[in-house]
BATOR-543511 format. One record per residue (C-alpha): x, y, z; residue in one letter. Coordinates in nm, 4 decimals, decimal comma. Example, Ala and Ser with C-alpha at 12.3 -4.5 7.8 and 13.67 -1.06 7.14 Angstrom:
[[1,2300; -0,4500; 0,7800]; 'a'] [[1,3670; -0,1060; 0,7140]; 's'] 
***
This chain:
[[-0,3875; 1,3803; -2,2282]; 'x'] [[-0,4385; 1,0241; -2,3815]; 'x'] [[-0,1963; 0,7848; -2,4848]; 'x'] [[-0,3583; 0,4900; -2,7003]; 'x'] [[-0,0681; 0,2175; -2,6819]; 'x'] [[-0,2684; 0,0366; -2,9592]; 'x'] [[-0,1751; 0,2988; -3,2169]; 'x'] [[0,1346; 0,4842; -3,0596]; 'x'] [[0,3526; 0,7672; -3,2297]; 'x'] [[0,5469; 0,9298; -2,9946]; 'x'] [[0,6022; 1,2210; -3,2455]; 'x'] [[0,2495; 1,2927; -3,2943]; 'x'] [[0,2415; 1,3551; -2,9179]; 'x'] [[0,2388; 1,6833; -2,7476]; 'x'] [[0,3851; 1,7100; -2,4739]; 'x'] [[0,3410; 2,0225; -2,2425]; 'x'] [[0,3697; 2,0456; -1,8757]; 'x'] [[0,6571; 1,9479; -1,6628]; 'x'] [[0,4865; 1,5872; -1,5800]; 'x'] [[0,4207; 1,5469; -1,9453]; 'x'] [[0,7554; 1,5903; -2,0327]; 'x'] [[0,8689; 1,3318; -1,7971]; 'x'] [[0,6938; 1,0671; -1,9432]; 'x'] [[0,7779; 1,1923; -2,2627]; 'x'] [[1,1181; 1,0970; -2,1355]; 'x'] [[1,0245; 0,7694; -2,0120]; 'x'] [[0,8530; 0,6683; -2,3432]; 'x'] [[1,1981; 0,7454; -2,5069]; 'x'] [[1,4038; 0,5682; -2,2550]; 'x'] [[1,1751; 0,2781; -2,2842]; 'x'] [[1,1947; 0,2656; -2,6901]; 'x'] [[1,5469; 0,3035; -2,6581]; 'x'] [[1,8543; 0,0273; -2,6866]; 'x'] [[1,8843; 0,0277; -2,3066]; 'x'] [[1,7884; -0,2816; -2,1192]; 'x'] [[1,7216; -0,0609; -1,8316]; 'x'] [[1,5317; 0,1618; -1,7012]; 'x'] [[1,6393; 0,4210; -1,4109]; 'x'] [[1,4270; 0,3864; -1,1410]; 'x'] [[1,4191; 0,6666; -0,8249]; 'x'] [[1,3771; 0,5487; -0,4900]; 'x'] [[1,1079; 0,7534; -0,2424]; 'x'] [[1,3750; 0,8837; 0,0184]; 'x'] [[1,1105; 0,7754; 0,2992]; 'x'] [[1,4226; 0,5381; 0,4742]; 'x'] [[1,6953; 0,7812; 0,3803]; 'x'] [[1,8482; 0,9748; 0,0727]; 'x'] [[1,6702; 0,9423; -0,2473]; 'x'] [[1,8338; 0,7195; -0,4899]; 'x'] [[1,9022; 0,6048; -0,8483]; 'x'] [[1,9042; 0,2753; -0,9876]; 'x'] [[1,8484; 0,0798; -1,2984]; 'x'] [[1,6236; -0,2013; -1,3483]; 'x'] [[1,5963; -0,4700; -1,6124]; 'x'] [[1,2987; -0,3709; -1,8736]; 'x'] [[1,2218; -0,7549; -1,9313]; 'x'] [[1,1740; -0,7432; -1,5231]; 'x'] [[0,9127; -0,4902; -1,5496]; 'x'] [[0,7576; -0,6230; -1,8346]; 'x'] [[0,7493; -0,9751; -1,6541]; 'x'] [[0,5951; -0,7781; -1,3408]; 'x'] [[0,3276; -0,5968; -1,5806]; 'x'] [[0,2017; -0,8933; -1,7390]; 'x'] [[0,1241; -1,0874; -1,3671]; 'x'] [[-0,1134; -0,7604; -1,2576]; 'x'] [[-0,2679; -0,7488; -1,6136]; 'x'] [[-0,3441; -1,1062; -1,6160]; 'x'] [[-0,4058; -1,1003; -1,2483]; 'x'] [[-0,7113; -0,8414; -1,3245]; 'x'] [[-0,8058; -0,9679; -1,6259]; 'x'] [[-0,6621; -0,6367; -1,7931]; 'x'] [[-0,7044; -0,6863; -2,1761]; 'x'] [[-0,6459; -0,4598; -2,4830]; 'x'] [[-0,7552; -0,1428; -2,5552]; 'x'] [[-0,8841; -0,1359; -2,1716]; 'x'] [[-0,8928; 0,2475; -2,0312]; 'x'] [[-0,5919; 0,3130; -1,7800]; 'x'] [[-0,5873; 0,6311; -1,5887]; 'x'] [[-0,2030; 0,7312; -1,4789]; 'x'] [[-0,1875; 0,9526; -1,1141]; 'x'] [[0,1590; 0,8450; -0,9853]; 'x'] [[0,4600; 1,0464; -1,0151]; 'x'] [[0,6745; 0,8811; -1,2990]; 'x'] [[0,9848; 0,9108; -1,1014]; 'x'] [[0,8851; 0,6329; -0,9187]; 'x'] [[0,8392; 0,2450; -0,9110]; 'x'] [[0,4294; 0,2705; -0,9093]; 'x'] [[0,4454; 0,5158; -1,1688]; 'x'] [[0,6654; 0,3654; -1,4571]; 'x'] [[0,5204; 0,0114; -1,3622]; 'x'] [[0,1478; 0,1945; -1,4827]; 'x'] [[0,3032; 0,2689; -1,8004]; 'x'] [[0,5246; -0,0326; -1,8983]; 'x'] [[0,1673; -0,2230; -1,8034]; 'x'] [[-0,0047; 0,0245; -2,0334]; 'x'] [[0,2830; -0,0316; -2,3153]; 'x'] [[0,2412; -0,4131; -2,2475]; 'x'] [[-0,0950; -0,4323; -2,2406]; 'x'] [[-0,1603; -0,2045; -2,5184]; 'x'] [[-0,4273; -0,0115; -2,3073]; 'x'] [[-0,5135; 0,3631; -2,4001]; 'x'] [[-0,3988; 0,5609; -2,1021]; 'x'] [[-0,5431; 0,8767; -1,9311]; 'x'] [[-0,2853; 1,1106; -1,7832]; 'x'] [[-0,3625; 1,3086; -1,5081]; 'x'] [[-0,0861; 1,5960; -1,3072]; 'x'] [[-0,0254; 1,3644; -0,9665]; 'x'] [[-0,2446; 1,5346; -0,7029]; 'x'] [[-0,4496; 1,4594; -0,3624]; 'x'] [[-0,7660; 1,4303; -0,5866]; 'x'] [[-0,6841; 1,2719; -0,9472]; 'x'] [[-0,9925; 1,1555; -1,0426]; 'x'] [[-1,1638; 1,4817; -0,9328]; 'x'] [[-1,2274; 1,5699; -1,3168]; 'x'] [[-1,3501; 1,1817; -1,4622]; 'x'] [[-1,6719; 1,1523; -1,6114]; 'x'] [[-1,6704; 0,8495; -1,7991]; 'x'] [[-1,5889; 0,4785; -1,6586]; 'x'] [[-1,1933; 0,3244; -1,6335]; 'x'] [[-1,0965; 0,0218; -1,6420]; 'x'] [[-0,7956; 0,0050; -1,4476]; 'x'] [[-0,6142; 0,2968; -1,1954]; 'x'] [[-0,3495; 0,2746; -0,9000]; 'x'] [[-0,3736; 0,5340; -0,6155]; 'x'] [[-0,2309; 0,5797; -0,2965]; 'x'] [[-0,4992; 0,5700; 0,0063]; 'x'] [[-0,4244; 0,9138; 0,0743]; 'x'] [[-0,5703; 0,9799; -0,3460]; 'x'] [[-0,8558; 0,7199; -0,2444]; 'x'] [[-0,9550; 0,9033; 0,0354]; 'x'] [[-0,9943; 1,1912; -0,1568]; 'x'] [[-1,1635; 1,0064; -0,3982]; 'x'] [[-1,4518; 0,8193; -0,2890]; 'x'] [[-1,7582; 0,9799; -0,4867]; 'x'] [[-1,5671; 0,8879; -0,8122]; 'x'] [[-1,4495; 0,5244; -0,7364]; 'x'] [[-1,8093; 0,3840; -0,8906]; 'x'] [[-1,6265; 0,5109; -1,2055]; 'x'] [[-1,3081; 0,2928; -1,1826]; 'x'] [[-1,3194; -0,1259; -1,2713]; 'x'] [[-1,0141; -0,1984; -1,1070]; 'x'] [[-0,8420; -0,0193; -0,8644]; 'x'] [[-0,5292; -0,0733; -0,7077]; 'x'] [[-0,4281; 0,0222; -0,3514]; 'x'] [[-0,0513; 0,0527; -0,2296]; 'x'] [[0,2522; 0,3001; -0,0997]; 'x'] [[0,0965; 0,2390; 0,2588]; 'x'] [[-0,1335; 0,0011; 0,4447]; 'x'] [[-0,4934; 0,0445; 0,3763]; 'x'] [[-0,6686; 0,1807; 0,7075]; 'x'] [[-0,9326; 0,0260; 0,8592]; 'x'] [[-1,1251; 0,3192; 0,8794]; 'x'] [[-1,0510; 0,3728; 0,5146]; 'x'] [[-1,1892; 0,0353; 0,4442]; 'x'] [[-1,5417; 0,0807; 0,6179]; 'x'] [[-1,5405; 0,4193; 0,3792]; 'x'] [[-1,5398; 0,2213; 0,1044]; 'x'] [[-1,7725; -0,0323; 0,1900]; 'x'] [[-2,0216; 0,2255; 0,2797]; 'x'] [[-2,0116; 0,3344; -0,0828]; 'x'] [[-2,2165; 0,0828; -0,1956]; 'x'] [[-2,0501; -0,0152; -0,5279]; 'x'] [[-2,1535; -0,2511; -0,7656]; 'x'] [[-2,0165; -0,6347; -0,8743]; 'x'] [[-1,8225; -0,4608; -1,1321]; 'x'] [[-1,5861; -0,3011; -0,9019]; 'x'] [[-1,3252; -0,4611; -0,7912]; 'x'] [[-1,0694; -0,2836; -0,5348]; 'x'] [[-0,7404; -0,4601; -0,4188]; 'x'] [[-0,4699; -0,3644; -0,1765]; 'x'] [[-0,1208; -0,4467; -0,2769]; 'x'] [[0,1820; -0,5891; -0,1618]; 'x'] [[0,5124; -0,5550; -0,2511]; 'x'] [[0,8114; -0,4047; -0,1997]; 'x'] [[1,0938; -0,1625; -0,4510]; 'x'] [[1,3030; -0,5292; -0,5140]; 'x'] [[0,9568; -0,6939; -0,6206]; 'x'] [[0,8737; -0,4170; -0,8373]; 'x'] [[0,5760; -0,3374; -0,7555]; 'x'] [[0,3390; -0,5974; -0,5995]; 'x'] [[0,3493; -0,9804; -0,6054]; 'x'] [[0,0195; -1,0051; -0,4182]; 'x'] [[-0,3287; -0,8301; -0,4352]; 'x'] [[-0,5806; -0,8575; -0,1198]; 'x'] [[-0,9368; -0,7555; -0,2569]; 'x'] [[-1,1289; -0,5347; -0,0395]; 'x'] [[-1,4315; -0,4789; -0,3139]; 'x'] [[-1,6707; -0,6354; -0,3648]; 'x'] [[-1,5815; -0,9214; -0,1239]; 'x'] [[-1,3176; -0,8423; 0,1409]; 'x'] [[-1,0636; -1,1027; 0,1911]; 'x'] [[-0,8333; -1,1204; 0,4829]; 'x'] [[-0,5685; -1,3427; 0,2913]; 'x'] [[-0,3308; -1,2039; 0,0053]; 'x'] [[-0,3642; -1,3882; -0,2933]; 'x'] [[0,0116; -1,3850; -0,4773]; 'x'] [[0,0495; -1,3910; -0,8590]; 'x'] [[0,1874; -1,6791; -1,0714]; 'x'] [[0,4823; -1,8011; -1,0414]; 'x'] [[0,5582; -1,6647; -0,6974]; 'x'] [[0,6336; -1,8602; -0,4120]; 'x'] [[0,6323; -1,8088; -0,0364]; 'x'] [[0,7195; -1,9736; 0,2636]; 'x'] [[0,8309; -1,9211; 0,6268]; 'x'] [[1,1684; -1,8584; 0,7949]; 'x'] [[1,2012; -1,9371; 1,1436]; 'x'] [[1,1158; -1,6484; 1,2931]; 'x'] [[0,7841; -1,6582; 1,1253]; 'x'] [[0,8783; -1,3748; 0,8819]; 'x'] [[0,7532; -1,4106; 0,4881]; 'x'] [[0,9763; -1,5053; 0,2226]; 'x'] [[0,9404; -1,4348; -0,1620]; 'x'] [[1,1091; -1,6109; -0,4566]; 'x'] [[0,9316; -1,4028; -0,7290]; 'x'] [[1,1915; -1,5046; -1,0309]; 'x'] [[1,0641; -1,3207; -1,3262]; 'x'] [[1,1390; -0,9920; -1,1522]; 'x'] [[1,4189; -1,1102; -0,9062]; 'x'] [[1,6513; -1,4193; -0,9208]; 'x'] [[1,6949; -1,4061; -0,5620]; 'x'] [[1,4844; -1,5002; -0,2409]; 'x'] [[1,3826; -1,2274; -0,0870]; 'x'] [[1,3591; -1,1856; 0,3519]; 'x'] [[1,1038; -1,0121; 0,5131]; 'x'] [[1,0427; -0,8737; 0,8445]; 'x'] [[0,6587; -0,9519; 0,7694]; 'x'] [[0,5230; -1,1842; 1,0169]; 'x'] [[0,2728; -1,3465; 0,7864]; 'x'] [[-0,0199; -1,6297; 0,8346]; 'x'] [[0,0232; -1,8523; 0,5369]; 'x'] [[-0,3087; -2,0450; 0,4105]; 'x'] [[-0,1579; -2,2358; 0,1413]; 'x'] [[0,0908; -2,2051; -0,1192]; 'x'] [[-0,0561; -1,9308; -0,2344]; 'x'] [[-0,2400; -1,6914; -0,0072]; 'x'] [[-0,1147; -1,5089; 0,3416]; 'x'] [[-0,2170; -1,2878; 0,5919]; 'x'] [[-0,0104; -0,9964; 0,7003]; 'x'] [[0,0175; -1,0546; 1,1046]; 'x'] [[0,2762; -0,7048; 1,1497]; 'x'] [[0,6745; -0,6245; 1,1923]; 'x'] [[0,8591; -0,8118; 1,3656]; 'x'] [[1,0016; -0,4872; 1,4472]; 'x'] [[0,7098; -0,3814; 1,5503]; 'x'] [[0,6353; -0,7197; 1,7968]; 'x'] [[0,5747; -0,6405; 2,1714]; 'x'] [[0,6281; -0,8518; 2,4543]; 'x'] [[0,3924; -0,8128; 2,7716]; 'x'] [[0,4246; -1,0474; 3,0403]; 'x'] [[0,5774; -1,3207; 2,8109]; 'x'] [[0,3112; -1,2728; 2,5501]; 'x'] [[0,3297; -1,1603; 2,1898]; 'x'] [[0,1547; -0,9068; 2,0792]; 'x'] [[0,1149; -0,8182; 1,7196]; 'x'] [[-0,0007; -0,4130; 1,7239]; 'x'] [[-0,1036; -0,4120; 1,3806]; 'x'] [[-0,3790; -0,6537; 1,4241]; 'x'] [[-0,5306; -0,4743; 1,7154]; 'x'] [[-0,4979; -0,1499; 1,5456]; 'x'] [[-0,6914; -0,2948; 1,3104]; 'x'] [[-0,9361; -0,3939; 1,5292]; 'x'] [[-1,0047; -0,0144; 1,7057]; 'x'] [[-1,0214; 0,1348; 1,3410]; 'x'] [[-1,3150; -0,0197; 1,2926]; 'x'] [[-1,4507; 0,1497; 1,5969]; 'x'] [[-1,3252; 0,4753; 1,5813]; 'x'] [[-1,1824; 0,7165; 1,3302]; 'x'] [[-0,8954; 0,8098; 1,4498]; 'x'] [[-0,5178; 0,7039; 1,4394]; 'x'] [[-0,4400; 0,4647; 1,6882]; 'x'] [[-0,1311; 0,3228; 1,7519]; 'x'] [[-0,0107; 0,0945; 1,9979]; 'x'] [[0,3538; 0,0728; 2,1467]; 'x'] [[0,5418; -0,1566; 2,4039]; 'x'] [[0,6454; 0,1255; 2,6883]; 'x'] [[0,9017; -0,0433; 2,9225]; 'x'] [[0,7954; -0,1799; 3,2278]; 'x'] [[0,9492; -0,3635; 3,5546]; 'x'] [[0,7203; -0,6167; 3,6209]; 'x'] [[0,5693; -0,7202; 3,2178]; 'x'] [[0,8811; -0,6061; 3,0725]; 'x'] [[0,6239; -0,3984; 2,8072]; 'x'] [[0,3420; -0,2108; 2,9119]; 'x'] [[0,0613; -0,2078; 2,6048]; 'x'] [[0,0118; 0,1512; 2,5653]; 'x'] [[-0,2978; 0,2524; 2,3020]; 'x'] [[-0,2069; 0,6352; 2,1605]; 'x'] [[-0,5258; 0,7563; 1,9796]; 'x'] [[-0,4247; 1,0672; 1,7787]; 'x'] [[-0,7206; 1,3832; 1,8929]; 'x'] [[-0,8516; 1,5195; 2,1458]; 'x'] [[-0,9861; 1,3273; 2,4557]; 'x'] [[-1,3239; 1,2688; 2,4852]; 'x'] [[-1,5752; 1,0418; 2,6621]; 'x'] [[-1,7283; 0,8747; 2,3770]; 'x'] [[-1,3638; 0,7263; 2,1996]; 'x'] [[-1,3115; 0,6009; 2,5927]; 'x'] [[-1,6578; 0,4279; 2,5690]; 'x'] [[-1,6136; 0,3330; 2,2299]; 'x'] [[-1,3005; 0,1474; 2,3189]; 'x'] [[-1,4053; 0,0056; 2,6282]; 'x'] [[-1,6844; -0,1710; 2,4458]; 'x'] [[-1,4192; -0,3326; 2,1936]; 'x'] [[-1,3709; -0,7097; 2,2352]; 'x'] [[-1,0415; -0,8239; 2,2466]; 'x'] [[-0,9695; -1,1915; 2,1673]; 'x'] [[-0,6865; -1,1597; 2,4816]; 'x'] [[-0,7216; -1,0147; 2,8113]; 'x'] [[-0,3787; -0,8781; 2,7687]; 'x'] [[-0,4826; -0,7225; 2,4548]; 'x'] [[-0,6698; -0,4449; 2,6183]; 'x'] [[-0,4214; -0,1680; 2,7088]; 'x'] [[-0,2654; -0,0907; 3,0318]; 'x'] [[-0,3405; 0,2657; 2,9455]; 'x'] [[-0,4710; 0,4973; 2,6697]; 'x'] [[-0,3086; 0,8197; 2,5866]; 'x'] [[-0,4211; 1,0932; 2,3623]; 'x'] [[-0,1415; 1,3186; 2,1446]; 'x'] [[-0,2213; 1,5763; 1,9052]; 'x'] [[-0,0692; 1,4668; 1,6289]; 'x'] [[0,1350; 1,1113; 1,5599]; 'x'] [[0,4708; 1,1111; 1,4482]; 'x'] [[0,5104; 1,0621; 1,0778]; 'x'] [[0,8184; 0,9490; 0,8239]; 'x'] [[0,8116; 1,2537; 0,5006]; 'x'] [[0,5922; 0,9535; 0,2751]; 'x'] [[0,2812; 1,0023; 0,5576]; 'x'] [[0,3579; 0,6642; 0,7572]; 'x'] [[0,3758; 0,6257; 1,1377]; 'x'] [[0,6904; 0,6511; 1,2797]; 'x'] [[0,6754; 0,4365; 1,5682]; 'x'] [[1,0745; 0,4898; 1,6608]; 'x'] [[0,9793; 0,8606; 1,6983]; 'x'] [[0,5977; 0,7567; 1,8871]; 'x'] [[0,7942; 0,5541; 2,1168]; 'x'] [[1,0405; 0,8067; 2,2116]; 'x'] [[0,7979; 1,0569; 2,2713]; 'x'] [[0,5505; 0,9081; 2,4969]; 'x'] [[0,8458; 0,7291; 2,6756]; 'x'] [[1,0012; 1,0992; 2,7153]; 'x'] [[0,6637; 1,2206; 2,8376]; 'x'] [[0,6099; 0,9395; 3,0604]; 'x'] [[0,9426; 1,0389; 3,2663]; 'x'] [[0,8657; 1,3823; 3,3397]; 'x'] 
***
């Protein structure tokens, strides 16, 4: 199905399966006298919810990404989110904005699996872009977000060997930024640094933890839990949780930056948790998701860690990580687990 925003009729539209319909019902929600729109949240931190948010919000968040990627009109969009969601209505209202002809594809592990003609603009999750990665020479712009890129899925896509004219960014954002406020490109030059859009600020509390005041789509400040490197007013670098922080021996340790680091050695998931201890107060404990085997052991012995106390006290292998229902780690659960199977 193809919507051209340039030329729209709704009634001249068919629309037939259950996904169509739903956008069908979007379209007429949009056109409608409402200033809002009803937005569902993903039920990954508890029960899925309802709530309404301001159209000229969206509108304001649509026109930052367009002009952010240089989106113009009658530019090819290709739709593979669920339009329940945030990521989903925010790829039509950009498409409605933007006035770009849209490609709708039924939300599945592999949406580009039928394109056979070039894109200019598409937003998957990583889980779609792994599943994707013959077809991403087709797609200009691509968008990355729901979950941190991997470091392993990075390497994949360098490996592809695209051209200048592909550019691939991972997002940022959260459901009160709707959307993203900041792109990271990892094609065709990977950047370590965020880059956020105009108008939106950032800056520092004192814990270290990023703050937003993004006030076309919220009038507030918003607080993170992000500890974040800032460059300059207008770039960062995503450090980890402070959640997430663990302290060995009276040292900091940031777990997403060394996971980071053993991705780009080995395929696997690999995690690593603060288990208590007497003496450091938190052992650094490296979980590596698969079976044990000889090579991974070599493979992370050979890694060179900036720290001494960023190699770790001890490796263990599990056959499967812990996961929230959205596919994340669930590093609560990890934690519990190898702590329970550490005491018997």
């Amino acid at each position: 199905m193809l919507i051209d925003f340039n030329n729209l009729n709704i009634n001249q539209l068919s629309f037939h399966t259950e996904f169509e319909r739903k956008i069908e019902n979007f379209l007429k929600e949009w056109f409608s006298e409402k200033t809002g729109v009803n937005v569902q949240t993903s039920g990954s931190t508890g029960v899925p919810k309802i709530f309404e948010i301001e159209k000229n919000k969206m509108i304001n968040s649509a026109v930052m990404t367009c002009n952010f990627l240089g989106l113009k009109e009658g530019d090819t969009a290709l739709l593979c989110l669920p339009v329940e969601y945030i990521s989903g209505k925010m790829m039509m209202v950009r498409s409605i904005k933007r006035k770009l002809k849209l490609m709708i594809t039924e939300p599945s592990l592999k949406p580009v699996e039928n394109l056979d003609r070039e894109i200019d603009f598409c937003a998957m999750t990583p889980l779609q872009v792994e599943n994707s990665l013959d077809k991403l020479y087709l797609i200009k712009n691509l968008i990355i977000g729901g979950a941190a890129v991997s470091e392993s899925l990075k390497n994949k896509i360098l490996k592809m060997n695209l051209n200048a004219s592909n550019h691939i960014f991972e997002t940022y954002g959260m459901s009160e930024t709707l959307s993203h406020i900041a792109l990271k490109q990892l094609m065709p030059e990977p950047e370590d640094f965020f880059t956020v859009f105009e108008n939106v600020t950032i800056s520092l509390d004192e814990r270290g933890c990023l703050k937003i005041f993004a006030p076309d789509v919220n009038a507030e400040t918003l607080q993170t839990n992000d500890l974040v490197e800032i460059k300059n007013d207008k770039q960062f670098r995503f450090l980890g949780r402070i959640d997430n922080v663990i302290n060995s021996g009276g040292a900091k340790i940031f777990p997403e930056e060394l996971e980071a680091l053993v991705k780009k050695e080995i395929p696997n998931e690999a995690i690593f948790i603060g288990l208590e201890d007497e003496r450091l107060g938190q052992k650094l404990i490296l979980v590596i998701e698969g079976n044990e085997s000889e090579e991974l052991l070599n493979k992370i012995s050979e890694i060179s860690f900036e720290k001494n106390y960023h190699k770790p006290k001890e490796i263990i292998f599990i056959h499967e990580i812990p996961r929230t229902p959205n596919g994340k780690v669930n590093r609560m659960a990890l934690h519990t687990l190898i702590k329970e199977n550490s005491q018997t």
